[in-house]
N, C-alpha and C positions, 0 to 999 in steps of 0.2 A: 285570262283575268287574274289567276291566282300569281301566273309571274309577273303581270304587271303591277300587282298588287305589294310584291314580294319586293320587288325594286326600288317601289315608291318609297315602302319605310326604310331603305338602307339609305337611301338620298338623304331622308330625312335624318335619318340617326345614324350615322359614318361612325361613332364610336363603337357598333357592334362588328364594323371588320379591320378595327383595331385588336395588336394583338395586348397584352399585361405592357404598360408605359411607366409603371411605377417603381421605385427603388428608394428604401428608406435609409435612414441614418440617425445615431443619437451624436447629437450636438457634443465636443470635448468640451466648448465654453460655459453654457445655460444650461447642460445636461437636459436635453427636452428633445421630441422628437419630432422627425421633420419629412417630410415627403417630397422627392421629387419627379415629376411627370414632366418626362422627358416630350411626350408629344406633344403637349400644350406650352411647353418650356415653363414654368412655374415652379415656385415651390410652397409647400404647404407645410404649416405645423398643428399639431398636436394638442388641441384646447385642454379644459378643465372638464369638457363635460365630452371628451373623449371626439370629437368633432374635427377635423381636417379643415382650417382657415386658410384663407391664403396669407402668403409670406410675403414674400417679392417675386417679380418675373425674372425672367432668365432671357441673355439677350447672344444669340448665338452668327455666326458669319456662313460664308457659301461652303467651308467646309464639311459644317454641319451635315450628313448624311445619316440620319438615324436606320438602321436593318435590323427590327426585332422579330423572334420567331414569334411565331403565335402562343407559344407554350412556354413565353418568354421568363427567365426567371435572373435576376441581376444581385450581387452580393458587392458591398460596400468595403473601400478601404480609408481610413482617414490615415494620412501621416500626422505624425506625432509636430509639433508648432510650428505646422502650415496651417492654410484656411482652403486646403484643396480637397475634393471628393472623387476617390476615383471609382468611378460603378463598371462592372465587371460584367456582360453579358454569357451567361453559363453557358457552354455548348458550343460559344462561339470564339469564343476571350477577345470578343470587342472591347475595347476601352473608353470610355465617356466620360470627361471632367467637368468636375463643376469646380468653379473658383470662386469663392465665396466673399471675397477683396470687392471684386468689379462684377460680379452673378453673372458671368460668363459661362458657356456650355459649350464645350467643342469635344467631338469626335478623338481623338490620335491614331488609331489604328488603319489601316487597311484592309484588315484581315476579311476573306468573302466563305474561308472555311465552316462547316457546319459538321455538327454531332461529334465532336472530340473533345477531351479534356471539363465534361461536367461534374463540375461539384470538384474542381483542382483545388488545393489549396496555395494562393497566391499570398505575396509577401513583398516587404518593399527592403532590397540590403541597399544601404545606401541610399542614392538614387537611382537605381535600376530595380523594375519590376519584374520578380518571380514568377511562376506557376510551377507546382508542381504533383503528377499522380492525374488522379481525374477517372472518370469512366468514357468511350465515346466506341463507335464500330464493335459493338457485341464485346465489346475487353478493356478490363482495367489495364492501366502502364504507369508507371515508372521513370516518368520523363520529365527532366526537369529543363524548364526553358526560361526565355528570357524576353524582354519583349526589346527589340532596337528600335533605336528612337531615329535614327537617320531612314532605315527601310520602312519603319513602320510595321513592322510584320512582327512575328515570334519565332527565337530564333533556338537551337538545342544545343545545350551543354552534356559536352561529353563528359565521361564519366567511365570508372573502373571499380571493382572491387565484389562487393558481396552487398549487391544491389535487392531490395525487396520484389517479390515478383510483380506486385498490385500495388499501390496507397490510392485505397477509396473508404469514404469515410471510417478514416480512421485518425489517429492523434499525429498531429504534423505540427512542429513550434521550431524557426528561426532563431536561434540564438546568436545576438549580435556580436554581444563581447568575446564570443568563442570563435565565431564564424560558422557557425555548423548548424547541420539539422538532424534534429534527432527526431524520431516517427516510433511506434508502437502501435499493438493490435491494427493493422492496417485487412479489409477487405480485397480479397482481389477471384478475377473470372478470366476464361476466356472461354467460347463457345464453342472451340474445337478440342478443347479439354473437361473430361468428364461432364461432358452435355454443359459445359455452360454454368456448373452447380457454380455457386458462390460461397467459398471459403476464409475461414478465418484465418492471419498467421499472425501470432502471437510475439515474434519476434522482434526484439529491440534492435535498429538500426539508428547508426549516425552518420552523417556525410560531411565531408569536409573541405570545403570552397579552398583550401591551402591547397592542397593535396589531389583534388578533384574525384575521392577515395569514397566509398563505402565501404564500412563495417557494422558486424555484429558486435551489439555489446552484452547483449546474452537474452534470456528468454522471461517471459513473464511466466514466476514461478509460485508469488504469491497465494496464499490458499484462498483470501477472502477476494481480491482483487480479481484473480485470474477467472474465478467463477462468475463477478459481477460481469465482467466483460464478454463471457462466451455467453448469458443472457443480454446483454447490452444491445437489442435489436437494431438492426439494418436502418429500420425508422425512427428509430432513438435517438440515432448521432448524428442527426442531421441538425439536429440542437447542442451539440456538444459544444464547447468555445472554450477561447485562447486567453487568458489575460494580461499577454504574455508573461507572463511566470506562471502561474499554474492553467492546467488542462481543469474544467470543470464539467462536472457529470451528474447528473442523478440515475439511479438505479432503478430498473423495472417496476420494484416494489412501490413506490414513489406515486400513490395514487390518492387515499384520502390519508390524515391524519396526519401524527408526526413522518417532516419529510429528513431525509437523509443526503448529503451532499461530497461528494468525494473530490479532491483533488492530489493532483499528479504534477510532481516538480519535474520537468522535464530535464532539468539542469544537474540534479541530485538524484533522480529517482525515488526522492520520498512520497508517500502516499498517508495524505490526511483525511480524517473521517468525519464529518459536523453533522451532530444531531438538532435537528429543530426542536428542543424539549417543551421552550416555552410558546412553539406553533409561530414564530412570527409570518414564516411564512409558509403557511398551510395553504395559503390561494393562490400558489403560484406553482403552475405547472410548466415545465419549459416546454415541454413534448404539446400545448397545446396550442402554440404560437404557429400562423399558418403566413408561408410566402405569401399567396394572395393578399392577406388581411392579417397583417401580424399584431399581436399584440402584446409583442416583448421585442427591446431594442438592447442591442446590447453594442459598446465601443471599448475597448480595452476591458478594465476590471469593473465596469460600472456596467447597471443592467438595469433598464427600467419596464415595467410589467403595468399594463393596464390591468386592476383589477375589476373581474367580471363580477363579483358579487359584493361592492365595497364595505363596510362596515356603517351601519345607519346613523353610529354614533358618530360615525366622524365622518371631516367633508374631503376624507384625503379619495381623488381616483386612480393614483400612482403610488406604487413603491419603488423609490428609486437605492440596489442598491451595490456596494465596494464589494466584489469577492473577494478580492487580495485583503482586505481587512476582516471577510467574513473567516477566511481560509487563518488567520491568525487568532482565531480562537475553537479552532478544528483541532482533534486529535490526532498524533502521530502513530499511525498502526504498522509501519513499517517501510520495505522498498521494495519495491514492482518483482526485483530477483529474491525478494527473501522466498526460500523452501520450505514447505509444510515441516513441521517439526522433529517428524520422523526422519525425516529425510537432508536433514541440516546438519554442518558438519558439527556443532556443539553437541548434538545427539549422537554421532558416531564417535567423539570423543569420551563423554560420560561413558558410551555404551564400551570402549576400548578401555578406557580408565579401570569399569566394574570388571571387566574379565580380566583386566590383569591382575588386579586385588584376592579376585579370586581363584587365581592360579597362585598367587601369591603364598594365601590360607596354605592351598591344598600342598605347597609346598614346607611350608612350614611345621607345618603340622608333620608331615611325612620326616622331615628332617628330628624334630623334635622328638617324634618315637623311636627313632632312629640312636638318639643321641643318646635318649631316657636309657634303651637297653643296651647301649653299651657302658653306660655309667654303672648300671646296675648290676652287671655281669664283672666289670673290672674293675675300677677305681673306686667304687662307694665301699665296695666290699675291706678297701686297705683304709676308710676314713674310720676316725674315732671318733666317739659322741661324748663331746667335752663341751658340756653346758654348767650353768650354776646350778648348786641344790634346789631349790625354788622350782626352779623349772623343772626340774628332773621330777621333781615329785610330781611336779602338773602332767607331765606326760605318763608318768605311771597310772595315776589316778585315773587319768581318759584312758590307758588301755584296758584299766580292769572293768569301766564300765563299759566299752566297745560294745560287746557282745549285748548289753539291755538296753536304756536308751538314754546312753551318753551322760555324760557328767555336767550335773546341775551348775548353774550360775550362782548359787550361795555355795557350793562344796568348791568351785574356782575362786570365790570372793575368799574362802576360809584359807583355801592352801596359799594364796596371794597375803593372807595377813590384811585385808582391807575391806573386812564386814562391816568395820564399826567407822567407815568413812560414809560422808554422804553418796547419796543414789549416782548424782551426775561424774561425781569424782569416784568413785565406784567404776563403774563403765568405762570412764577415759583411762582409770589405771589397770584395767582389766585388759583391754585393747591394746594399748601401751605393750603390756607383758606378754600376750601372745604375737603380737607382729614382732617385737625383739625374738621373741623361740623360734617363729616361721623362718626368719631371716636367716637365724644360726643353725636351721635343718636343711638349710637351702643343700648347700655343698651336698649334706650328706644323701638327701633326697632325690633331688634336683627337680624337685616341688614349690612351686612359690608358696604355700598354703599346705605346711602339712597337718596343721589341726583347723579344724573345720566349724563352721558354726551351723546345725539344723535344726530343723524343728523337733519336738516333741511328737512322739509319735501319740500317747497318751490324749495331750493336748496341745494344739498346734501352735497356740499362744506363747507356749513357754519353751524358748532354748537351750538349746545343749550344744555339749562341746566331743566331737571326737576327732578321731584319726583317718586322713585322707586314707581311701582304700587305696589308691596309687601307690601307697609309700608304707601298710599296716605292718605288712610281712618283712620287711627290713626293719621298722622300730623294734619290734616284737625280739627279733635275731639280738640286736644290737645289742636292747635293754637286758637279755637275758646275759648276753655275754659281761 
């Protein structure tokens, strides 16, 4: 009874041994979002009050063979001014077009393979379709193919160089005008290596359709970036996307309040930072959008987010919106290879710079006592001390107060003859007369500064003038002789 019971409702309702028939798309012309269900051939859009209407049908021929898993999950590519759709079955790289001219539906592939190349990242150069990387058979790869359009099939490009071991969800962007692909922080496994564990490698690769070449172009070294990414969970990035020009991410943190948005110039390697200050979008989580029941669509630089908690004031239930326009008002924090600080060659310059300055010192200095005591031992001893009276008195007068504490600033104002000038002009002619004396002691010292200006030991306010101790014992000789 129970299995005849069990049967009767499957007759009845066939959509429960259907597997997932749905594969979505945002519109490049109306920006609006569309559904289409492949087993009913139909398409569906996206109302105001969040509701799947019907669109138009879809009218398909004998080639038509639909083969979905039951676990089915399909990823969307639009070429840039066509009106075609091309839906991607994961796991399996069936191909299924919609043409949206005449809502035509057909098949193109052959393929009957199953469990390889899930979650590849596919690309259109030209007219020929890409796949490349993927997960499938317990191991990420590295394989980059192509789909032929006479066999029908997908077919492998060979290839040389310093190839990444994995690309699974990780940063994959086509560059046209180059021809190349560049990839970073790429995931990769295999089950007969180290149990299967899943690893991260941080490695920037590019490859080049010229050349048929991989290369490294160096490593993610970044202090702030490198660390966002080694948190950047497994489940994260299955939200990640292309606009083509920038990679777009949100960070772990990224859960209530001000959100935070990174993008990565694939082309440059620069890395920009946009803070949500003013919250426009606080209610948009990308990590919350689900294949079965998405509710964030994205096509190129445009991203539209059903919001789940609208605003009551307004009757908006979409944000629709330009990252490439959001990312031009991001900040510039650096490139994917800049080095922590320490470790950057501008720090081992400065840091090479300071030790030579200070061998420099130590040589100089070394040199300079060097110099001092053979001036003073030879040559100072044959100089003569042929200054003007004036002076001579001012130097007497500072040696006989040496010994107490130094000769007052009115007993230099008196021997200068300039007590009864004003205070400012005072100073400047005081100054004036001892850098003229220093200058003319120089030779015989080989002191820049042979009278001195200290404090008061009495009181520390008030200065005095004596005789550099470097050079006392030679004045003292001199003046006697």
């Amino acid at each position: 009874m129970k299995l005849f019971l069990s049967l009767f409702l499957l007759f009845l309702f066939p959509e429960f041994l259907k597997a997932n028939q749905f594969a979505y798309y945002l519109s490049n012309s109306d920006h609006k979002a569309y559904r289409i269900d492949l087993y009913k051939k139909e398409i569906a859009r996206l109302d105001s009050n969040s509701n799947w209407v019907f669109y138009h049908s879809l009218r398909t021929d004998s080639t038509y063979h639909p083969d979905f898993m039951k676990t089915a999950v399909f990823t969307v590519l639009q070429k840039k001014n066509t009106n075609r759709i091309h839906i991607f079955q994961e796991c399996t790289n069936q191909i299924y077009v919609v043409d949206l001219t005449d809502f035509q539906l057909k098949r193109k592939d052959d393929t009957y393979y199953r469990g390889v190349n899930c979650l590849a990242y596919r690309f259109f150069r030209g007219n020929e379709i890409f796949s490349l990387g993927g997960y499938g058979f317990w191991r990420t790869n590295n394989h980059l193919i192509y789909f032929d359009k006479k066999t029908k099939e997908w077919e492998a490009t060979n290839a040389k160089g310093q190839s990444p071991p994995g690309m699974y969800h990780g940063f994959i962007s086509y560059i046209p005008e180059k021809d190349v692909i560049v990839s970073f922080s790429n995931y990769f496994t295999d089950v007969s290596d180290d149990y299967g564990k899943l690893k991260l490698d941080q490695t920037i690769y590019q490859f080049s359709f010229f050349t048929k070449t991989w290369k490294k172009l160096g490593e993610i070294t970044h202090p702030v970036i490198k660390q966002v990414l080694e948190e950047y969970s497994y489940f994260d990035r299955q939200h990640l996307f292309y606009t083509g020009k920038y990679f777009v991410f949100e960070p772990s943190s990224n859960k209530n309040g001000i959100h935070k948005y990174y993008f990565v110039n694939p082309r440059t390697l620069e890395v920009f930072e946009y803070n949500d200050l003013e919250l426009k979008y606080a209610r948009i989580t990308l990590g919350a959008s689900q294949s079965q029941k998405p509710s964030i669509f994205r096509n190129g630089p445009w991203l539209l987010t059903v919001l789940q908690n609208p605003n009551p004031s307004s009757t908006d239930s979409f944000l629709l919106i330009n990252f490439d326009d959001l990312a031009s008002d991001a900040t510039f924090i650096g490139l994917l290879t800049d080095l922590p600080w320490y470790q950057s060659d501008w720090f081992y310059g400065i840091l090479l710079i300071l030790l030579a300055s200070v061998l420099i010192v130590i040589m100089t200095k070394i040199k300079s006592k060097r110099t001092k005591k053979v001036v003073h031992v030879s040559q100072i001893q044959d100089v003569k001390l042929d200054i003007d009276p004036t002076s001579l008195r001012l130097l007497k007068s500072i040696l006989e107060n040496q010994n107490e504490d130094g000769l007052a600033i009115d007993e230099v104002n008196r021997i200068l003859d300039i007590e009864n000038l004003a205070f400012d002009t005072q100073r400047y002619r005081r100054s004036a007369m001892i850098n003229q004396v220093n200058q003319t002691l120089t030779l015989l010292t080989g002191e820049r500064s042979s009278i001195i200006r200290v404090n008061s030991v009495e009181d520390r306010r008030q200065k005095r003038y004596k005789i550099n101790p470097n050079c006392l014992e030679l004045l003292q000789r001199k003046l006697v002789n």
